[in-house]
C-alpha positions in Angstrom: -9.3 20.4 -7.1 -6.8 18.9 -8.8 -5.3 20.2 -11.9 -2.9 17.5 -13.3 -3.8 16.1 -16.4 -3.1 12.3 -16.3 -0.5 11.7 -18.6 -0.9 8.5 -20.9 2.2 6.3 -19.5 5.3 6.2 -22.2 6.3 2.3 -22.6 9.6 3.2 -20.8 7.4 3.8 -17.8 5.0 0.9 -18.4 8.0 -1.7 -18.2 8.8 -0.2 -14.6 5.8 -0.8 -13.8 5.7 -4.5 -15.0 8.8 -5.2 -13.2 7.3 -3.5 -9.9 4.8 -6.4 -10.4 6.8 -9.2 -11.1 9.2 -7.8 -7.4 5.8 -7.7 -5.6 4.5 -11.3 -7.3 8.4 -12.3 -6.5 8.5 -11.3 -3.0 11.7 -9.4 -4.2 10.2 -5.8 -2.9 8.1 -5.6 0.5 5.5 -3.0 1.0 5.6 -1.6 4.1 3.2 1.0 5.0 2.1 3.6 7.3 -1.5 2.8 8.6 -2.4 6.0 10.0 -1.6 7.6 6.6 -2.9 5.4 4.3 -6.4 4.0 6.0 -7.9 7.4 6.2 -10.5 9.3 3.8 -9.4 10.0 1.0 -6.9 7.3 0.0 -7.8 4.6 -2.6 -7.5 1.8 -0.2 -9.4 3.0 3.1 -12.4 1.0 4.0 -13.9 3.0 7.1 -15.5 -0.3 8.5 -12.1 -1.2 9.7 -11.7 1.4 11.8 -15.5 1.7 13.0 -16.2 -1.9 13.6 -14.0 -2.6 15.9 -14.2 0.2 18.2 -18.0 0.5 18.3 -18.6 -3.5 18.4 -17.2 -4.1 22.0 -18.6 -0.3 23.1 -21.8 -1.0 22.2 -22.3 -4.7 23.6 -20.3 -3.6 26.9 -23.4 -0.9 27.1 -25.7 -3.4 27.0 -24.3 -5.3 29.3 -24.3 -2.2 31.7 -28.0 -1.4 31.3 -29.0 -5.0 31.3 -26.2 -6.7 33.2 -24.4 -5.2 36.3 -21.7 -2.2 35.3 -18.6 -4.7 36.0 -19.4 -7.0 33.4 -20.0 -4.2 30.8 -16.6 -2.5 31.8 -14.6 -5.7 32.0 -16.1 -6.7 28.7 -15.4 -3.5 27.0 -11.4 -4.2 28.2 -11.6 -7.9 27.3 -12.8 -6.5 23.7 -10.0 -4.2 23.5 -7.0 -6.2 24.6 -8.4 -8.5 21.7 -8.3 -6.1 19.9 -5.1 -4.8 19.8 -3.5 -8.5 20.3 -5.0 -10.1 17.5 -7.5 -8.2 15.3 -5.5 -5.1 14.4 -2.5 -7.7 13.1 -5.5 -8.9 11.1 -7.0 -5.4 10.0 -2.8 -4.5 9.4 -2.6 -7.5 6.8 -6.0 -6.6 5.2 -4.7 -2.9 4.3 -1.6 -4.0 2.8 -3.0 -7.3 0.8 -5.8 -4.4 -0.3 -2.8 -1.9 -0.9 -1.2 -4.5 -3.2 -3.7 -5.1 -4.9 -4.8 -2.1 -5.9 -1.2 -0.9 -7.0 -0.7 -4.0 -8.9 -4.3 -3.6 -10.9 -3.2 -0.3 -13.2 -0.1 1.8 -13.6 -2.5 5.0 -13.0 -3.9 3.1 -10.1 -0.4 2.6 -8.8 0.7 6.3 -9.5 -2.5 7.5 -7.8 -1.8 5.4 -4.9 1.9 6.9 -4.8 0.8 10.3 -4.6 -1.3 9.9 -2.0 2.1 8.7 0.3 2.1 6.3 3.0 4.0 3.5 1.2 7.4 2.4 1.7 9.2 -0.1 -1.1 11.8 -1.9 0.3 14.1 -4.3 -1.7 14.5 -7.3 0.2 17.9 -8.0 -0.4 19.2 -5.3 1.0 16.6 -3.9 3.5 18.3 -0.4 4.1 17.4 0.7 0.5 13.8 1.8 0.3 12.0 4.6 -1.3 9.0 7.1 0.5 5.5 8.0 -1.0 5.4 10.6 -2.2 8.5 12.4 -2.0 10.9 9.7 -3.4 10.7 8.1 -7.4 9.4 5.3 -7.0 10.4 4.5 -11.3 14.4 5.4 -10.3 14.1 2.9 -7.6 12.8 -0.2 -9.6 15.1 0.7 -12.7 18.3 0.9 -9.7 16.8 -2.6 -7.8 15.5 -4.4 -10.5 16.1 -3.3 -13.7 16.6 -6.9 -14.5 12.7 -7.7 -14.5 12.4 -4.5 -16.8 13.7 -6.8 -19.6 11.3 -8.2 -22.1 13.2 -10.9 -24.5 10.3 -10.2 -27.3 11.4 -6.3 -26.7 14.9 -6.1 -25.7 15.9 -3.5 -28.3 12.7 -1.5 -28.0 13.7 -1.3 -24.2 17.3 0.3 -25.0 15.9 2.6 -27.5 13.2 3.8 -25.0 15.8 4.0 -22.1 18.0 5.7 -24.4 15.4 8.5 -25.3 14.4 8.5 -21.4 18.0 9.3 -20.2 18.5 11.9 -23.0 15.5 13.7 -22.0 16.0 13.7 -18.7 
């Protein structure tokens, strides 16, 4: 069980989170992910027909081809169905996870933070592709306000901002 208590996001951390957004909407900040990691039970995004479908599909048409068929054209089906597989469908199933990863990080700041703690995500800025930050080890807040503290800046709120960023800094 888990015993953190969600904490009600401070406005400080709510414009980090807006400017995560507007680098994901932007392009400015690819996701990169690792699959095994994050399509499994437990995390937000898995969907288990991804990984069920396409491996029983081809099996269990290739065994009817072998009862009803000859055995060769069950077997070279089942390896037809496979190379597809990995040649096309899992680039497919690959792009499915991380539009679905995306979109579930970019639909709540708890939804994001939830996501984060569960790890396999990689945030990469794309002008300059060796910084990046790890789920769920790295701060994924210090690495927007060092990359894009820019889009953190609200013109209706920019002295709200300060003041908040002040507190943050002498709290921290």
């Amino acid at each position: 069980m888990n015993n953190k208590k969600t904490k009600k996001p401070n406005k400080a951390e709510l414009l980090i989170y807006k400017a995560l957004n507007k680098a994901l909407e932007e392009d400015k900040l690819r996701l990169y992910l690792d699959y095994g990691k994050i399509n499994r039970p437990g995390s937000p995004v898995y969907d288990p027909w991804e990984k069920l479908l396409p491996v029983l599909t081809p099996v269990l048409i290739g065994m009817l081809l072998i009862i009803f068929d000859y055995i060769i054209s069950g077997l070279l089906f089942i390896t037809a169905a496979i190379l597809i597989y990995m040649n096309y469908f899992k680039k497919k199933i690959y792009h499915r996870i991380i539009e679905r990863t995306k979109k579930y990080i970019t639909q709540s700041y708890d939804c994001c933070q939830n996501l984060w703690n569960f790890g396999g995500i990689v945030l990469v800025n794309t002008k300059n592709k060796k910084s990046g930050c790890i789920s769920p080890n790295g701060d994924w807040k210090e690495f927007i306000v060092q990359n894009f503290a820019d889009y953190m800046i609200d013109s209706q709120k920019d002295e709200t901002v300060k003041n908040d960023e002040t507190e943050t800094k002498l709290s921290a």
